[in-house]
N, C-alpha and C positions, 0 to 999 in steps of 0.2 A: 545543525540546522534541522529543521522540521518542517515535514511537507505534507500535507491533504488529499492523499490520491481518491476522487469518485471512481469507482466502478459497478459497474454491470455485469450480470450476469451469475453474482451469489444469490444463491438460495436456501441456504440452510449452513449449519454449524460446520460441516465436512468444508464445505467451500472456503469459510471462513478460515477455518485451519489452514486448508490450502496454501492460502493466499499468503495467511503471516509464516507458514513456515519458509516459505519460497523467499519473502521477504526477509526477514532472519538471517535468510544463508548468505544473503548478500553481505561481500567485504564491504566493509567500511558504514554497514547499519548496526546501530548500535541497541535499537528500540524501533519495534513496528506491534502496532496493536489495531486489528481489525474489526468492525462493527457492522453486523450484519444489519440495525435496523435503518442506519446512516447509510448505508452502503458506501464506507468510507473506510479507507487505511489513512492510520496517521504514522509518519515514519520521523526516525530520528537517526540521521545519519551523516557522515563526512559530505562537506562538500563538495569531495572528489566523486562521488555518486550523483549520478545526473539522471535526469526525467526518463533522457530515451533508455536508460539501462532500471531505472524504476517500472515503466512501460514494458519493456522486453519481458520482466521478469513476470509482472500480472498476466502480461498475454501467452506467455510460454506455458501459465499454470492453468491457462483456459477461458481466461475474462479480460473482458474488455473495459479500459480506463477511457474515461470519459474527459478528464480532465485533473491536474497537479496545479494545487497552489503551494506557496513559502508562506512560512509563518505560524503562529499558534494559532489555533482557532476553537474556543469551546466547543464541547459536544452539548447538544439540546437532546 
């Protein structure tokens, strides 16, 4: 399944790393790729991974999610 996390509070490449590696380490993601000018993670992971442990994990690395959709959604 594939999810859209908004977040706030990257500012540059460091953040961004940040962010996907935090998300990475998480069991059961299989693919996370972060986009500093979207300020969006796009994650690929089991559905046994849920928003509040998605959450948990951006806000333990310093940023704040704004919001998690389901689904694919092109990058513009």
């Amino acid at each position: 399944m594939k999810k859209t996390i908004s977040i706030e509070g990257m500012n540059c490449g460091h953040c961004t790393n940040s962010v996907e590696k935090a998300l990475r380490a998480l069991s059961g993601v299989q693919q996370a790729a972060v986009d500093l000018a979207s300020k969006t993670a796009v994650v690929e992971a089991d559905a046994s991974v849920s928003d509040d442990v998605l959450t948990k994990t951006v806000t333990d690395a310093g940023f704040l999610v704004v919001s998690i959709a389901q689904g694919d959604f092109p990058r513009c």
